[in-house]
C-alpha positions as CSV (number, residue, x, y, z in Angstrom):
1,X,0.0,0.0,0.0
2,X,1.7,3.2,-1.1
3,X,2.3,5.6,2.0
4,X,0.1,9.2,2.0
5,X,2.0,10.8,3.6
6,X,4.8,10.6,0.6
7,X,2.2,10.9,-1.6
8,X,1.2,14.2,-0.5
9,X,4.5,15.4,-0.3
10,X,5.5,15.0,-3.8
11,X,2.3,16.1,-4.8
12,X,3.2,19.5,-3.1
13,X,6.2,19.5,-4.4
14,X,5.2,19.4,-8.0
15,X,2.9,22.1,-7.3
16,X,5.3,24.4,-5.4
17,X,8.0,23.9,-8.5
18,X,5.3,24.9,-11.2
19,X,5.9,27.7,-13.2
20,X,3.0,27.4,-15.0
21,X,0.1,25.1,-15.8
22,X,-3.1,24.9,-17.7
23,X,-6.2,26.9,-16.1
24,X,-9.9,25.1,-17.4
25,X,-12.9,27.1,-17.2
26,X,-16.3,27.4,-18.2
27,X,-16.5,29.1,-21.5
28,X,-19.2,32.2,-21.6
29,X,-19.8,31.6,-24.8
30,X,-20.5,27.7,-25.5
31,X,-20.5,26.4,-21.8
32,X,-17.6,23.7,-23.1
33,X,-14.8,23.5,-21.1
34,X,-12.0,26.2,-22.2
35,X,-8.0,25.3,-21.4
36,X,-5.5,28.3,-21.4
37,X,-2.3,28.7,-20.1
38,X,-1.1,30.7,-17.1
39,X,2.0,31.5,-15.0
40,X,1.5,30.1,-11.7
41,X,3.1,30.6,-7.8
42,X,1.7,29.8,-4.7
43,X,0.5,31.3,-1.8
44,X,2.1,30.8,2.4
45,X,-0.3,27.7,2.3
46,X,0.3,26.1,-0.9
47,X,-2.7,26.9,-3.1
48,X,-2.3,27.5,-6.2
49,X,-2.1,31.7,-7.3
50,X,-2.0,33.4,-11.0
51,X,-2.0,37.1,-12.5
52,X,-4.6,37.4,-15.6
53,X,-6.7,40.1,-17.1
54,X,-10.1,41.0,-17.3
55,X,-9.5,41.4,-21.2
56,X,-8.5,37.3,-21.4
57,X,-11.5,35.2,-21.8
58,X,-10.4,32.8,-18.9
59,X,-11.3,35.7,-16.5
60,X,-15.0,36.8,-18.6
61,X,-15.7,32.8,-17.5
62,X,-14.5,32.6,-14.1
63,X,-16.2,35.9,-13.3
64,X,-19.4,34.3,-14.2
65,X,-19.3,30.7,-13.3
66,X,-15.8,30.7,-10.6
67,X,-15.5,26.5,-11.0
68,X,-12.4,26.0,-12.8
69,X,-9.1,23.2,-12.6
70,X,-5.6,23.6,-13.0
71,X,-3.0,20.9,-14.9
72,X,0.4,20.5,-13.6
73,X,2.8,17.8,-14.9
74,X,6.3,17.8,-15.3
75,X,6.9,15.6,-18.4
76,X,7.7,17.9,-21.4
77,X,11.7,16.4,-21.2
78,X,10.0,12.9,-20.8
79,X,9.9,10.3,-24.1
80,X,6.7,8.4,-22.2
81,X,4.9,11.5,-20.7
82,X,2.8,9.1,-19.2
83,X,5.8,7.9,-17.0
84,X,5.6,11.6,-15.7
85,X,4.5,13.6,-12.7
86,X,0.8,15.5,-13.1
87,X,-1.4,17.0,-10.7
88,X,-5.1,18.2,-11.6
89,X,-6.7,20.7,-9.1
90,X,-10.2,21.3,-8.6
91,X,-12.0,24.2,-6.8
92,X,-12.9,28.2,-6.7
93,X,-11.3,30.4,-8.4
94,X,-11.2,34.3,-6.6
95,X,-9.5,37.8,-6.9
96,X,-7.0,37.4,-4.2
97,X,-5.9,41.1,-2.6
98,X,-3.3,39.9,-0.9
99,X,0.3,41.8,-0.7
100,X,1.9,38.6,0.1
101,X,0.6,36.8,-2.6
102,X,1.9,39.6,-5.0
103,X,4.9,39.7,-3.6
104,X,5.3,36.4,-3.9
105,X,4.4,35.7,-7.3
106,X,6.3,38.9,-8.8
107,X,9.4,37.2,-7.0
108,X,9.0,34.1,-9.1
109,X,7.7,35.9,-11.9
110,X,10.1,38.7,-12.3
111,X,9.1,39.7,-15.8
112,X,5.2,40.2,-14.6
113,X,6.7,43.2,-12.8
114,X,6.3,45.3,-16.3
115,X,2.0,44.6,-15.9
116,X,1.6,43.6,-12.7
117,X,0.1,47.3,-12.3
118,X,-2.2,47.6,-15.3
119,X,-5.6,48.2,-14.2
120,X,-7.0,45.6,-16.0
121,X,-4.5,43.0,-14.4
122,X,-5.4,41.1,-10.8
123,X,-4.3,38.3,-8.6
124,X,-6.2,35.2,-8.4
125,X,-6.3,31.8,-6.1
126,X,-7.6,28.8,-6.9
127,X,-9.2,27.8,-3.4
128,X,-8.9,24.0,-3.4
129,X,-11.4,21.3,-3.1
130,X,-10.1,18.5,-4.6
131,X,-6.6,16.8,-6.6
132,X,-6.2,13.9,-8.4
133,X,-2.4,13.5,-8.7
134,X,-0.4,10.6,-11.2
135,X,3.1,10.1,-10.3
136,X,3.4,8.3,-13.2
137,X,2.0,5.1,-15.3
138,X,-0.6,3.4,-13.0
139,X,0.2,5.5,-9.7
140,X,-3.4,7.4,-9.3
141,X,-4.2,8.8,-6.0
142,X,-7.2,11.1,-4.8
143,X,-6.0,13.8,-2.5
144,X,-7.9,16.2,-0.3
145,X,-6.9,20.1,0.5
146,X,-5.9,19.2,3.5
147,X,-2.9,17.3,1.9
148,X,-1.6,19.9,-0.1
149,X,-2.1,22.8,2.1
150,X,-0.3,23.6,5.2
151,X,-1.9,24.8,8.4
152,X,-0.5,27.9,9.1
153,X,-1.9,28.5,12.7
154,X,0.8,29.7,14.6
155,X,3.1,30.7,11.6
156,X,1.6,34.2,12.2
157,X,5.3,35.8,13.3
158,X,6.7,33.7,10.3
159,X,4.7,35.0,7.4
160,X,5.4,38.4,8.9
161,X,9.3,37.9,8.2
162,X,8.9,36.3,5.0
163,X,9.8,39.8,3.0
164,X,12.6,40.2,5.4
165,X,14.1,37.0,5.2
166,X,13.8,36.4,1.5
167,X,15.3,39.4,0.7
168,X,18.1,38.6,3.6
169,X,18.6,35.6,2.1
170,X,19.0,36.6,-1.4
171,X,21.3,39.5,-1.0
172,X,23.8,38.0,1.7
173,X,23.6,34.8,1.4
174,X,23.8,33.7,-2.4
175,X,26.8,31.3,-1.6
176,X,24.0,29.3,0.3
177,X,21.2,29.0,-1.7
178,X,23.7,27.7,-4.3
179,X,24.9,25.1,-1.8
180,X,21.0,24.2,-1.0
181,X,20.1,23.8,-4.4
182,X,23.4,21.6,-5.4
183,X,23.7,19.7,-2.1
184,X,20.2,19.0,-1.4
185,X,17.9,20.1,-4.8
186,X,20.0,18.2,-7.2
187,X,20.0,21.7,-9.5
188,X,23.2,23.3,-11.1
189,X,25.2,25.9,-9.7
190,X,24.5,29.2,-10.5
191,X,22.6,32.4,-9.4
192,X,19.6,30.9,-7.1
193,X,17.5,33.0,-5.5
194,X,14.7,32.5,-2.9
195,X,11.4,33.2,-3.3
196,X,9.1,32.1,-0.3
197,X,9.4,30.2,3.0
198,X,6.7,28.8,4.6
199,X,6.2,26.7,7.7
200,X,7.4,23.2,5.6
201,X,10.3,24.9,3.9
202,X,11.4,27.1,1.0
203,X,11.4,27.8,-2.7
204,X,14.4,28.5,-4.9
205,X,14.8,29.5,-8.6
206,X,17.1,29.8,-11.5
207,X,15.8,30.6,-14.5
208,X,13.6,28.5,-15.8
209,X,14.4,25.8,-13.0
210,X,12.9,25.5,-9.5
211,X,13.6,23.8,-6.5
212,X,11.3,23.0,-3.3
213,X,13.6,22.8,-0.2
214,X,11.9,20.9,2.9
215,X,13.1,21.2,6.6
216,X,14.1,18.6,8.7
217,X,10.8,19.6,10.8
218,X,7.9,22.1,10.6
219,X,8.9,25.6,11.8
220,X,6.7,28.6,12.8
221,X,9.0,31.2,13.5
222,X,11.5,33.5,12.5
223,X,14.1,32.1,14.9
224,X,13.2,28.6,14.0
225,X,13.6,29.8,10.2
226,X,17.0,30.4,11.3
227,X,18.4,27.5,12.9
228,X,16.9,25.5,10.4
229,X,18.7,27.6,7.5
């Protein structure tokens, strides 16, 4: 019997490396289902957060009917893509204004920066209710929200330092993340830089590669951030 717990994890995983992913609503016009692509990053918690406009017909459908799924797999380098890593997630898509989800995503999406401001631009979140993840050929599994996202009560004094540590992180401690994403993410060397920290761990970029970094324990604190860095 395959073990949930793991399960979960590299379900979370995959979602916290995403870059992107394939949004399906329900289309205005025809009521079929409508696939577009977005850029995705994710909130403290894990969900699932994009940028889009009110000119792009995704948002005319989620405005009117907010159902809507996201596709995230990991096979475009894969022969088989079926052998590959996907996760579909079902639930509620709503405007999210929330600084820390912009700040967030802008940091893992640098080049949204340059419309991130347009008045026809907004944050969403997808607000989970269910996942059906495939870690690859005959490895189905039904997941909950509750096994993606993390309960942040009493992370309060964490989330408040994210900013500050991030940004700590990034300009003093390059040498580091470099370390954490050769030693422990399997990625090249390079320029990483963080992005988020959460209760579970942390996310690191380069380019167009991502790593999710996972402490030895769940922290909730600033200090505990620390010792665990």
């Amino acid at each position: 019997m395959p073990d949930k717990s793991a399960i979960a994890a590299a379900a979370r995983a995959l979602l916290r490396r995403a870059f992107k992913g394939a949004l399906a609503s329900i289309d205005v016009r025809s009521l079929y289902p409508y696939a577009s692509l977005v850029t995705l990053a994710t909130d403290s918690a894990g969900a699932p957060t994009f940028l889009i406009s009110k000119l792009a017909r995704h948002t005319a459908n989620l405005v009117r009917d907010d159902r809507a799924s996201i596709l995230i797999d990991e096979t475009g380098a894969l022969a088989d893509p079926l052998q590959g890593a996907r996760l579909t997630l079902q639930g509620r898509a709503e405007p999210a204004d929330d600084e820390s989800i912009r700040r967030r995503f802008l940091a893992r999406h640098p080049e949204a920066q340059a419309y991130a401001d347009f008045p026809d631009f907004g944050f969403w979140r997808l607000r989970l209710e269910a996942a059906h993840y495939i870690g690859g050929f005959g490895r189905i599994f039904d997941l909950r929200p509750d096994d993606l996202l993390l309960d942040l009560e009493g992370a309060a004094t964490l989330l408040a330092a994210e900013a500050a540590i991030v940004g700590h992180m990034n300009r003093d401690h390059a040498d580091a993340l470099e370390l954490y994403a050769t030693a422990l993410g399997d990625g090249e060397p390079g320029a990483w830089r963080m992005t988020g920290i959460d209760p579970e761990g942390f996310d690191i970029v380069l380019g167009g590669a991502a790593r999710r970094i996972c402490f030895a324990q769940p922290i909730a604190t600033p200090g505990e951030a620390r010792a665990e860095l």
